[in-house]
DOLO-534974 format. One line per 3 residues: their letters; for each residue x, y, z of N, C-alpha, C, O. Coordinates in Angstrom, 2 decimals, padded with zeros to 5 digits. Layout:
BEGIN
a = X/Y/Z/X/Y/Z/X/Y/Z/X/Y/Z; ...
This chain:
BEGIN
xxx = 126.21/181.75/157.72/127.36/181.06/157.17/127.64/181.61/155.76/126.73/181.57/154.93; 128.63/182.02/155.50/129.08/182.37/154.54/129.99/181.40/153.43/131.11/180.94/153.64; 129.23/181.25/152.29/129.71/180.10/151.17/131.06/180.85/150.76/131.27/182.03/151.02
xxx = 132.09/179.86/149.96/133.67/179.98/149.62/133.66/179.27/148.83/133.31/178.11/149.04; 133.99/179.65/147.78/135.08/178.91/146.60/135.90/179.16/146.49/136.11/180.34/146.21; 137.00/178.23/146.64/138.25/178.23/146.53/138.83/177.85/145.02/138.90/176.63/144.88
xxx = 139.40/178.84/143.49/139.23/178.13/142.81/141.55/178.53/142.72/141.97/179.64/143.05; 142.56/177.33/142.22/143.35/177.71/142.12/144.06/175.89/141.46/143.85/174.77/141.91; 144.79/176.27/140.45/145.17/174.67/139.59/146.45/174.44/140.67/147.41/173.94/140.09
xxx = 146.57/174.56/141.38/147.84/174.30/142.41/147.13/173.47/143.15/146.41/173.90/144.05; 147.22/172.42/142.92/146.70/171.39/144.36/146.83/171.85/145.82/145.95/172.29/146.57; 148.21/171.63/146.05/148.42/172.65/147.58/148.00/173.49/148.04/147.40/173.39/149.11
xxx = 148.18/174.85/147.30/147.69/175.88/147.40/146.21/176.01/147.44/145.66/176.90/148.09; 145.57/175.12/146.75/143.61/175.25/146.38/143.35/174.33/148.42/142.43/174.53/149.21; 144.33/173.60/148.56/144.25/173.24/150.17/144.51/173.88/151.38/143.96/173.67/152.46
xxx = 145.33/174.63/151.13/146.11/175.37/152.03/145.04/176.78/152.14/145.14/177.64/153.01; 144.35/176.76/151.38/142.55/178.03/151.14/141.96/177.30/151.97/141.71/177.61/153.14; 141.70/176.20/151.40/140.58/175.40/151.79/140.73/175.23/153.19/139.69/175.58/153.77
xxx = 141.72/174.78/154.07/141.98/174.47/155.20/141.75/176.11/155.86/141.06/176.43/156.83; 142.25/176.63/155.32/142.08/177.96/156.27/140.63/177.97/156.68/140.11/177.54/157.71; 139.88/178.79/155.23/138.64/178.56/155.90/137.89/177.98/156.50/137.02/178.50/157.20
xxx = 138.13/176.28/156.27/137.20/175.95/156.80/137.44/176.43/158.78/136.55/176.41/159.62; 138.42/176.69/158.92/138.80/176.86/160.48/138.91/178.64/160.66/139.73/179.17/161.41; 137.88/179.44/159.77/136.77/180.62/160.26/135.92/180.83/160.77/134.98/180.61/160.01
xxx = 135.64/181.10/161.54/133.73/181.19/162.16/132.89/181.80/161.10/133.11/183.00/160.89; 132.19/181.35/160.54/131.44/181.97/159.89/131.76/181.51/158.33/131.52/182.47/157.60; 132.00/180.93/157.94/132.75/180.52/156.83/132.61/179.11/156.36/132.65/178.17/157.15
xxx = 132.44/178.94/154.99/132.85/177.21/154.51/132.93/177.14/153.50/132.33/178.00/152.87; 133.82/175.94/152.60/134.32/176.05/151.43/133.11/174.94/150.72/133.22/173.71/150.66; 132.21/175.59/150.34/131.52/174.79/148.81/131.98/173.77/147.39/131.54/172.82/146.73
xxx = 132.77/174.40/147.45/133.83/173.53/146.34/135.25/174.27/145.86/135.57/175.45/145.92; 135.91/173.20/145.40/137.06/173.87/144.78/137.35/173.50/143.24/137.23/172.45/142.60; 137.74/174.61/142.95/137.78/174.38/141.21/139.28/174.62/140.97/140.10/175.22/141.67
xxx = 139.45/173.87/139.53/140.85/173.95/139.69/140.92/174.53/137.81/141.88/174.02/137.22; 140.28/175.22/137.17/140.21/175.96/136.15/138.92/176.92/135.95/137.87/176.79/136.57; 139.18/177.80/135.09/138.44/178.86/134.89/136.87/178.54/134.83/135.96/178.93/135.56
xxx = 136.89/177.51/133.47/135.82/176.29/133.28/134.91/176.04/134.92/133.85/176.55/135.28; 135.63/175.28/135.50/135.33/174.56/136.55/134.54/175.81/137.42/133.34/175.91/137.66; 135.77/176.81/137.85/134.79/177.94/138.70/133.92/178.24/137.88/132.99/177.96/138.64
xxx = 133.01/178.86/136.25/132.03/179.17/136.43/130.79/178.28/136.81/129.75/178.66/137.36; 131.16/176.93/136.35/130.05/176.04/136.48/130.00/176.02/138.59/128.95/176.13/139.22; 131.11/175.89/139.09/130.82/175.79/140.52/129.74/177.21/140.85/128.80/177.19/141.65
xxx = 130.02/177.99/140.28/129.48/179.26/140.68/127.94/179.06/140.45/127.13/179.20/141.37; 127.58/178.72/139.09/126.28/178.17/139.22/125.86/177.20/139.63/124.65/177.23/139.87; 126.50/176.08/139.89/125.91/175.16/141.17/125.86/175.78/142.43/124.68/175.69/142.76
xxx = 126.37/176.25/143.14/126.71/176.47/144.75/126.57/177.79/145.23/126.51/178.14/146.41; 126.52/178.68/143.93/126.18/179.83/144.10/126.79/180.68/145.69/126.22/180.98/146.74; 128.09/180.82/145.24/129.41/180.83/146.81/128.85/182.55/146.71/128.37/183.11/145.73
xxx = 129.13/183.16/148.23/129.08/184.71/148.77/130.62/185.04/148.44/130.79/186.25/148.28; 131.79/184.24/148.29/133.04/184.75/147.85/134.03/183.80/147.75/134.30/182.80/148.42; 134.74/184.58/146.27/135.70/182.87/146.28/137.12/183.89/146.18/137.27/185.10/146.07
xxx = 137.86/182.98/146.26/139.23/182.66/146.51/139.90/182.53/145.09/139.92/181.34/144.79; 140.44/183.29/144.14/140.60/183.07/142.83/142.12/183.30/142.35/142.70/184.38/142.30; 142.50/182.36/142.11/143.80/182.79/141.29/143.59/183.81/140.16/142.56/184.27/139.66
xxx = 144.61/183.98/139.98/144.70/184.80/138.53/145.19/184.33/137.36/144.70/184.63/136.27; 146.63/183.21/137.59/146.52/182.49/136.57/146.20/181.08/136.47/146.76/180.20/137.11; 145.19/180.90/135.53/144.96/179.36/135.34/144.92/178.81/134.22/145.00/179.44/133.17
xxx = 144.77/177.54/134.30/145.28/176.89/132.65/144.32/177.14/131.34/144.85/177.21/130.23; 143.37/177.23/131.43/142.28/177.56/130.49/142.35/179.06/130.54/143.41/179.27/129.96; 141.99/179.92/130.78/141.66/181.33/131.15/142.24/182.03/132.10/142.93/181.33/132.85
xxx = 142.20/183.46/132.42/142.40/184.18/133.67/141.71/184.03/134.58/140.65/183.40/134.54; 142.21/184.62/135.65/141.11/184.74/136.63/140.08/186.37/136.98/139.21/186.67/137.79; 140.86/187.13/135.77/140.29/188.33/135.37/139.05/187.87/134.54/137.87/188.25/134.59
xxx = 139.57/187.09/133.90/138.12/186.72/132.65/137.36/185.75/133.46/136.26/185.68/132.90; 137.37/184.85/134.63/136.27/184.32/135.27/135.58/185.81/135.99/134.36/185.97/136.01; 136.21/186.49/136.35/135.43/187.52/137.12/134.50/188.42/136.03/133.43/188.96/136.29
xxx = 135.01/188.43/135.12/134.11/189.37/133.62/133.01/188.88/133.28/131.97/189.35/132.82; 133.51/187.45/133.69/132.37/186.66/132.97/131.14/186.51/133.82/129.95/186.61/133.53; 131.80/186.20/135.06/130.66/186.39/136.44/129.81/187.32/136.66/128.70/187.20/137.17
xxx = 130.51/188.55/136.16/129.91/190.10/136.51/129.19/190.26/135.24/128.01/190.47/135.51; 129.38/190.25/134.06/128.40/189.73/132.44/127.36/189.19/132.81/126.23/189.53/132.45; 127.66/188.20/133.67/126.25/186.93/133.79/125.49/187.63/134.85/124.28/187.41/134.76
xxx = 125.88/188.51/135.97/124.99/188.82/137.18/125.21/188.07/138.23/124.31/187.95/139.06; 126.07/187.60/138.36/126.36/186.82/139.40/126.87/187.88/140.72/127.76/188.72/140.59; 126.25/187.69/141.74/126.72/188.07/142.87/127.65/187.60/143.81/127.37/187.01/144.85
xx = 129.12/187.98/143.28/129.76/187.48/144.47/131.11/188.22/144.50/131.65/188.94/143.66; 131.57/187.74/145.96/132.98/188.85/145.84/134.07/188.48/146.14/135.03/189.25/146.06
């Protein structure tokens, strides 16, 4: 089973992820974050195999959650 984070400040849209995957084989959504903030801390709780990331969000990018992920060693894609 492969972990998912779905992170995106669009309510709908962070659902309309979420619903997909969960109806993948192989797949499930761990949490959803709805700022930059939020995904790194999900990332170290739940420690997801791949998330779902906007690019723009209200605190930060979604370039700078990925900098920051890849800085820290985090494995994911």
């Amino acid at each position: 089973m492969r972990d998912v984070l779905v992170v995106d400040d669009d309510f709908m849209v962070a659902e309309i992820h979420r619903r997909f995957v969960e109806r993948v084989d192989g797949f499930r959504v761990v949490g959803v974050a709805r700022t930059g903030r939020e995904a790194l801390d999900a990332v170290r709780e739940h420690h997801p195999e791949l998330i779902l990331l906007d690019v723009y969000l209200p605190d930060m990018t979604g370039l700078d959650v990925l900098q920051t992920l890849r800085a820290a060693g985090e494995g994911v894609g």
